[in-house]
C-alpha positions in Angstrom: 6.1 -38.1 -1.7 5.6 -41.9 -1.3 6.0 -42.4 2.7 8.9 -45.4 2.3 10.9 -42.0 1.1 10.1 -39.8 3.5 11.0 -41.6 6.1 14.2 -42.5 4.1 14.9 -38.6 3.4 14.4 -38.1 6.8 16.8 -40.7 8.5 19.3 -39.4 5.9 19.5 -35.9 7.4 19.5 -36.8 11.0 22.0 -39.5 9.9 24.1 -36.8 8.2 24.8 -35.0 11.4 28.3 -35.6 12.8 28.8 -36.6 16.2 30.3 -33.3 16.9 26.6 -31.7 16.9 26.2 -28.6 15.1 23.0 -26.4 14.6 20.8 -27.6 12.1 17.7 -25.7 10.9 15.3 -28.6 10.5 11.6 -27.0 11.5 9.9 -27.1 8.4 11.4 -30.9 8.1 10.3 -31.7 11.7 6.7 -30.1 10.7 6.3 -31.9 7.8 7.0 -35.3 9.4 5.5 -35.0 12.6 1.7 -34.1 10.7 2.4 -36.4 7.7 -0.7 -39.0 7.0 1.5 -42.0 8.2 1.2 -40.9 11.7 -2.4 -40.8 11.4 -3.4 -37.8 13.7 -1.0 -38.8 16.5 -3.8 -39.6 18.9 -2.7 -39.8 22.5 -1.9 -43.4 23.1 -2.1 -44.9 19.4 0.7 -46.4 17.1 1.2 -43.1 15.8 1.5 -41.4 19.0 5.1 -43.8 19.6 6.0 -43.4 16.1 6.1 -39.2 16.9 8.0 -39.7 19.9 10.4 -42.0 18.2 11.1 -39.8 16.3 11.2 -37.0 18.3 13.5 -38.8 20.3 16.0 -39.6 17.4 16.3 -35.9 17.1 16.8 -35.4 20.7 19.8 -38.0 20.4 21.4 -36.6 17.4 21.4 -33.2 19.4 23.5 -35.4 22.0 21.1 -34.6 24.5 21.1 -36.3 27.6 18.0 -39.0 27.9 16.0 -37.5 31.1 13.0 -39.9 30.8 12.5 -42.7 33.4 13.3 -45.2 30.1 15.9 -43.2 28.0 14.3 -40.3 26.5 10.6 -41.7 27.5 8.5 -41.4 30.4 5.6 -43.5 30.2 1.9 -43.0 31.9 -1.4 -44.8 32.1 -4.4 -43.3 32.2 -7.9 -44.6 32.1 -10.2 -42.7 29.2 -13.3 -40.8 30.1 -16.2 -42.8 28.9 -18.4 -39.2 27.9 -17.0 -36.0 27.2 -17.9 -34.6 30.6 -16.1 -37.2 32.7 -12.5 -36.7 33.7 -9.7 -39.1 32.5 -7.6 -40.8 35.3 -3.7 -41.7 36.0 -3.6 -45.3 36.8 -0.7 -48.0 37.7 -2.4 -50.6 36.4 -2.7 -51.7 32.6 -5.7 -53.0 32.6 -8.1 -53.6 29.0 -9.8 -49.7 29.7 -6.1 -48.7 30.1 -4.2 -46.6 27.8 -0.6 -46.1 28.1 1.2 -42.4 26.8 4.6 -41.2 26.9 6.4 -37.8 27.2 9.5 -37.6 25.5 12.4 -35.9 27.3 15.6 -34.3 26.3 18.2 -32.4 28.8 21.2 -30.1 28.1 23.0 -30.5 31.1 25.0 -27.3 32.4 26.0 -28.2 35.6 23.5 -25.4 37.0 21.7 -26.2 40.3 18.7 -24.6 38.0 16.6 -25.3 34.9 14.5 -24.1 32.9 11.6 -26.2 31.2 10.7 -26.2 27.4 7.8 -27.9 26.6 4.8 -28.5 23.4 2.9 -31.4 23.4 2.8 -33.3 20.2 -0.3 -35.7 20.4 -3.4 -34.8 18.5 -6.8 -35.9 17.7 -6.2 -39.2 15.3 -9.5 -39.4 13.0 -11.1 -37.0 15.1 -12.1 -37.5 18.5 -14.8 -35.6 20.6 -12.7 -32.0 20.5 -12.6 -32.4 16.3 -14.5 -29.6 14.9 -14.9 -31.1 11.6 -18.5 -31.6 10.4 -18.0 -34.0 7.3 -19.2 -37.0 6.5 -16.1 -39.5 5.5 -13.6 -39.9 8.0 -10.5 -37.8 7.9 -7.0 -37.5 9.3 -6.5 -34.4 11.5 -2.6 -34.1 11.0 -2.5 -30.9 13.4 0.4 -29.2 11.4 0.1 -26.1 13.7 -1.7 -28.0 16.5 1.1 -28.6 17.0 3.8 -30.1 15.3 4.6 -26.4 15.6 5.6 -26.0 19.0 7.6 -29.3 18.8 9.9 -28.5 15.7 10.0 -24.5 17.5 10.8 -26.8 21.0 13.6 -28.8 18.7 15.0 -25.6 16.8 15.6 -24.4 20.5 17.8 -27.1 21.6 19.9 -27.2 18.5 20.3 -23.2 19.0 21.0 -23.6 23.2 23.4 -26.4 22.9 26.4 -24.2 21.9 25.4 -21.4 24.2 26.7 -21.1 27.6 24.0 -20.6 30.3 23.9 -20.6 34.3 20.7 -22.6 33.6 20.4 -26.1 32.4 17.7 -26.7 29.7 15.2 -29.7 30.0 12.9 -30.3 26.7 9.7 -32.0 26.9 7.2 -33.2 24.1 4.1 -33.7 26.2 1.6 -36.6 25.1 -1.7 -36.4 26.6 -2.5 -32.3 26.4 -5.5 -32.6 24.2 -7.5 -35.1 26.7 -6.4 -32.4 29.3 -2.9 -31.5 29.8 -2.2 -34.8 30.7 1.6 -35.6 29.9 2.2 -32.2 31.7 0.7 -33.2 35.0 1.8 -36.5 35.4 5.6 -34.8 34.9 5.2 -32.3 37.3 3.6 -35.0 39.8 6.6 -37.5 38.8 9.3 -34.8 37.8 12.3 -36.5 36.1 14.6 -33.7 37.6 13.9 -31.8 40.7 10.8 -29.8 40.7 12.5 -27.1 42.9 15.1 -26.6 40.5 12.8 -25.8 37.8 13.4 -21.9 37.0 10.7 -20.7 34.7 8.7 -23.0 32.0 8.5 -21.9 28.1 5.1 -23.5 26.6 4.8 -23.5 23.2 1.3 -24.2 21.3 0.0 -23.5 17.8 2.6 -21.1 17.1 2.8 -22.0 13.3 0.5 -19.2 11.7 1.9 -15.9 12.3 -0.1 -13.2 10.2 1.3 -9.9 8.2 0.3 -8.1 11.3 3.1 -10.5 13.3 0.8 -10.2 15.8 1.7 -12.7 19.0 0.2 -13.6 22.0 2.2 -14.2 25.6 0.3 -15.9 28.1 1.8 -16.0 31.8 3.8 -12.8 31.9 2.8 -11.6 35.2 3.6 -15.4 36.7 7.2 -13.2 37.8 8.0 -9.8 37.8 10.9 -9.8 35.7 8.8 -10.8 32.5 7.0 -7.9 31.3 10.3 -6.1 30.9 12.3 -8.8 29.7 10.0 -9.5 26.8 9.6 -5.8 25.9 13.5 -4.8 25.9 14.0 -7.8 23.4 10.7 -7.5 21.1 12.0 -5.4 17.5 9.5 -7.8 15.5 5.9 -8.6 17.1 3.2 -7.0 18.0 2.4 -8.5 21.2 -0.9 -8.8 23.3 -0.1 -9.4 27.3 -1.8 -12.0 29.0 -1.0 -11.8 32.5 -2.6 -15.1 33.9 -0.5 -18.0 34.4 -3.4 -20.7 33.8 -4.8 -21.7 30.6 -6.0 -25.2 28.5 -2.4 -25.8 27.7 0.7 -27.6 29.6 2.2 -24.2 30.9 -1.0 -24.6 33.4 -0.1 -27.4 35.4 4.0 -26.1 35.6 1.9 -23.0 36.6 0.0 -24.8 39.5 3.2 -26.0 40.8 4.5 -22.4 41.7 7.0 -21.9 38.6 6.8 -18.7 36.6 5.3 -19.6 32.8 5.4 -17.7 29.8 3.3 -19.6 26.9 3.4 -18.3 23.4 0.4 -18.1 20.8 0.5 -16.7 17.6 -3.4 -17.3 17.1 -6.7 -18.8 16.1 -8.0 -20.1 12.9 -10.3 -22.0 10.9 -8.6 -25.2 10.5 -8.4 -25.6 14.3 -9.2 -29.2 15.4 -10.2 -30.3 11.4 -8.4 -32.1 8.8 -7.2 -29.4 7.4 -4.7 -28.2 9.4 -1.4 -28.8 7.5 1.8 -28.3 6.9 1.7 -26.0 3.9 -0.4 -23.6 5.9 2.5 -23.4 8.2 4.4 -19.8 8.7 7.7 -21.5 8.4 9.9 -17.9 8.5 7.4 -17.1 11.6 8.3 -19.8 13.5 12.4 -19.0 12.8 11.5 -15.3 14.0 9.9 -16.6 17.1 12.7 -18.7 17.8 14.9 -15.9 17.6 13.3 -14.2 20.1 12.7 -16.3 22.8 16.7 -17.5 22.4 17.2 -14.1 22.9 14.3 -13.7 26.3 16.3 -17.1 27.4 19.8 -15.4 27.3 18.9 -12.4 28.8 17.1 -14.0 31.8 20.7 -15.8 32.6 22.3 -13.4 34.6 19.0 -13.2 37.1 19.3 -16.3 39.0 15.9 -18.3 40.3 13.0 -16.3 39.1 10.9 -15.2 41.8 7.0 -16.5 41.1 3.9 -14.4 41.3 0.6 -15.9 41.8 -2.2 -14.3 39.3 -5.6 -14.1 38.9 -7.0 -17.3 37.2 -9.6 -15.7 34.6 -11.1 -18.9 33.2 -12.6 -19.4 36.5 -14.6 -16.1 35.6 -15.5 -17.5 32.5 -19.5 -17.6 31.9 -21.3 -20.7 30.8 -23.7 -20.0 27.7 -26.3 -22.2 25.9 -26.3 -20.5 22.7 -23.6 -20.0 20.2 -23.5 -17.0 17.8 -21.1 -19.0 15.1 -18.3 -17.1 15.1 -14.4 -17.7 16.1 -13.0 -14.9 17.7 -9.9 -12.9 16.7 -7.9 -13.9 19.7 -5.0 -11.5 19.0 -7.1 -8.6 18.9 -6.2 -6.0 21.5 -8.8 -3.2 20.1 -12.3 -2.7 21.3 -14.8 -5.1 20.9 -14.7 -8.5 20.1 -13.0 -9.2 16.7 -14.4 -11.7 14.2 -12.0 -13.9 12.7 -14.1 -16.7 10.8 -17.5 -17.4 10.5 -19.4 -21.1 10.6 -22.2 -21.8 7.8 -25.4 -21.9 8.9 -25.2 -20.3 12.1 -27.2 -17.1 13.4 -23.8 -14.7 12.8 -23.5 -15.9 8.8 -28.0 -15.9 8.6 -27.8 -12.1 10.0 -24.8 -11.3 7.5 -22.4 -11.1 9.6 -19.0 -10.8 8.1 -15.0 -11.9 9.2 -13.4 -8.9 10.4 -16.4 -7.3 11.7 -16.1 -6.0 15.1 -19.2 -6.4 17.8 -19.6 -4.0 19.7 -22.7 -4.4 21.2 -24.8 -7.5 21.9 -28.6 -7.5 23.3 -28.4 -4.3 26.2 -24.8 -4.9 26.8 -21.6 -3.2 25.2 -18.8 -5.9 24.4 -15.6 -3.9 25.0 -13.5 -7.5 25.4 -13.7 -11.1 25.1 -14.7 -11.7 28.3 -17.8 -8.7 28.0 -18.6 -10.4 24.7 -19.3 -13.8 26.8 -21.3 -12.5 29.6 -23.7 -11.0 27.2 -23.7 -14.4 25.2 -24.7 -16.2 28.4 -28.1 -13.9 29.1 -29.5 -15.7 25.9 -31.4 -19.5 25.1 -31.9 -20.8 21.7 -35.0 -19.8 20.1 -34.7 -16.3 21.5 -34.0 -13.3 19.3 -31.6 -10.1 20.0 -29.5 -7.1 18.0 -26.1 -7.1 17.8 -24.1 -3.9 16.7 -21.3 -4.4 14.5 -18.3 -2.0 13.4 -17.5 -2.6 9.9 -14.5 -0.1 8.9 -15.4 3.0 9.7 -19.7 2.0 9.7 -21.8 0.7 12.7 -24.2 -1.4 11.8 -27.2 -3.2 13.3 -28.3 -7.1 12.8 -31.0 -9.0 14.2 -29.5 -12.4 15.0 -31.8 -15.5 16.0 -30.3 -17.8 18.3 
C-alpha cells in the first residue's frame, strides 16, 4: 500500500471516532503504522522519531486523554550522543550542533485519585541501523522494529482505550518513551522531570517486545518481587500463559529507571528471536491475537490491584550486576522463556563455533568446559573462563540424547 494511503486510511479511522470516545481495537493498525518504511526505523531524535509521536499523540487525543506533557502531549529532552559505543550519552539544556533533541509522548486518564499508575513502551528504534543493529548485510536497510516495539506502544494504546470506561481509584498516565534504545533515556529524564508527582506514582507497567507470543504462550514478568502483592495478583488472574517469574526490578528496559526511583514495576516479555535488532523485524511476524490476550490480562491485574491502595515497594536483588564479562561468543541466542534446566537454544548464527560443532536450535546445553550450566546465568560464568582460539566440550541434550561437541572458540 502506496504510503499517501496509508496515511489516508489511517487518519480516516481515527477521524471516524466520535467525540463521545468508545473502545476501538486498533493494535494491529497501530503496529502496522508505527514500523511502516516511511518512518524509517524511528531512530531516537530523527524526522521519523516526531512523525511516531505525532501520531501517537493523535491517538492519545482521539482517546480524549488529557495532554500531560510539558507541551501538550510532548515532553521534549536533549541529550548529547556518545561519540563510541562505550561512552555514555548525556542530558543537556543546551541545543547546541552535537545536540539532539527527543520527546516522550504523554497521555493521562484523569480519576481524581491522589494515585497513579504508569504505563509505559518506548517507541524509538534503530533508524538504518545504529551500533546495537545486529544485521550483518551489506546494503543498508530499514530496521522497522515491528515487535521492538511498535508492540508495546499499540498494547500501551489498546490499554487506554480499554481503562477509559472503567472506573478505578487510580488514575492512569501513558507514556511512549523516546530514547530507550541509547539507554532508557526518555524514561530517566521523566522520572528526573516527572510531569505528575513522582510520589503519587503507584506501580509502573513496562511493556517491550511483547509482539511474538509462541504456541507454548509462554510469557515472561520481570519485576514481580518489586512489591509483595504481585506474585499473587498475577497468579489468581493467569488462565492463559505459561509464565516464568523474574523477581528483579532492574533490567535494559524503562521499567528500570521507574524501578530506581522506589516504585514497584512489573515489565512483560513474551521473548527473544532472530529478527531482534535487524531489518527484518516486521509487522507480519507480529502475534496480533497474542497481544489482545495480553491485554486482557493485565486489564484484568490492573482492576484487581484497585481495591489495594499505594502498593508497598520491595527492593530486590539487582542480577545484572552479577552478570560476568566474557571475550568469546559461542553463536547462539538463548531461549529466554525457558524455565527447564540448562540453557535453551533458540537460534543459531552462521559461521560461529555452535553451528561449526553442529549445534542445533532447540538443543539444550547442559554442560560447558568443567562446569554444569543449570541456568542462564551458570551458562555465562562458564562462557567467561574461555579466550578465542582456545578449544572446549560442550554437552548438549537433544530430546531424550546427550550428546558431546567440541566447539572452537
Amino acid at each position: 500500500m502506496k504510503l499517501i494511503f496509508k496515511i489516508f486510511f489511517f487518519s480516516l479511522i481515527i477521524a471516524s471516532c466520535s467525540k463521545k470516545y468508545s473502545y476501538v481495537n486498533m493494535i494491529k493498525a497501530d503496529v502496522e503504522y508505527l514500523s511502516s518504511d516511511s518512518l524509517q526505523g524511528r531512530e531516537t531524535g530523527s524526522k521519523g522519531e516526531k512523525i511516531a509521536a505525532k501520531y501517537i499523540a493523535e491517538r492519545f487525543k482521539q482517546m480524549n486523554l488529557v495532554p500531560k506533557g510539558e507541551e501538550n502531549f510532548f515532553q521534549d529532552f536533549n541529550f548529547k550522543p556518545a561519540k563510541n559505543p562505550h561512552e555514555q550519552v548525556s542530558f543537556s539544556n543546551t541545543k547546541e550542533n552535537d545536540v539532539i533533541t527527543a520527546r516522550n509522548v504523554i497521555g493521562f486518564i484523569d480519576n481524581n485519585s491522589d494515585k497513579t499508575v504508569v504505563f509505559g513502551a518506548h517507541y524509538d528504534h534503530l533508524g538504518y541501523g545504529s551500533n546495537s543493529s545486529l544485521y550483518r548485510g551489506e546494503v543498508e536497510k530499514i530496521h522497522n522494529g515491528a515487535d521492538d516495539n511498535a508492540s508495546g506502544v499499540a498494547l500501551m494504546l489498546d490499554l487506554a482505550g480499554k481503562l477509559k470506561s472503567i472506573a478505578s481509584q487510580n488514575n492512569y498516565l501513558f507514556v511512549a518513551f523516546s530514547g530507550e534504545e541509547m539507554g532508557l533515556l526518555g524514561s530517566n529524564y521523566f522520572v528526573k522531570n516527572p510531569t505528575t508527582s513522582i510520589e503519587s506514582i503507584n506501580y509502573m507497567i513496562n511493556m517491550d517486545m511483547v509482539g511474538r507470543l509462541k504456541e507454548d504462550k509462554s510469557l515472561a514478568i520481570y519485576g514481580v518481587g518489586t512489591s509483595p502483592i504481585f506474585k499473587q495478583t498475577l497468579k489468581s488472574n493467569n488462565e492463559v500463559f505459561s509464565i516464568i517469574e523474574n523477581e528483579s526490578g532492574m533490567g535494559p528496559s524503562d521499567h528500570t529507571s521507574f524501578y530506581l526511583a522506589d516504585i514497584p514495576v512489573l515489565h512483560f516479555f513474551t521473548g527473544q528471536h532472530s529478527d531482534y535488532h535487524k531489518p527484518s523485524d516486521d509487522f507480519e511476524k507480529i502475534n496480533y491475537k497474542g497481544i489482545e490476550l495480553l491485554s486482557n490480562y493485565i486489564i484484568n491485574i490492573v482492576k484487581d490491584l484497585n481495591d489495594n491502595g499505594k502498593l508497598p515497594f520491595r527492593a530486590t536483588k539487582n542480577e545484572s550486576q552479577a552478570v560476568p564479562r566474557f571475550k568469546v561468543s559461542l553463536g547462539v541466542m538463548p531461549d529466554y522463556l525457558f524455565d527447564g534446566e540448562g540453557m535453551k537454544i533458540d537460534g543459531i548464527s552462521a559461521d560461529k563455533p555452535a553451528q561449526k560443532a553442529g549445534i542445533l536450535k532447540g538443543d539444550i546445553v547442559i554442560k560447558l568446559g568443567g562446569e554444569n550450566v543449570i541456568d542462564m546465568m551458570s551458562y555465562m560464568k562458564a562462557l567467561s573462563k574461555f579466550k578465542s582460539g582456545e578449544s572446549t566440550l560442550v554437552t548438549i541434550k537433544r530430546g531424550e540424547k546427550k550428546i558431546e561437541k567440541e566447539i572452537v572458540f
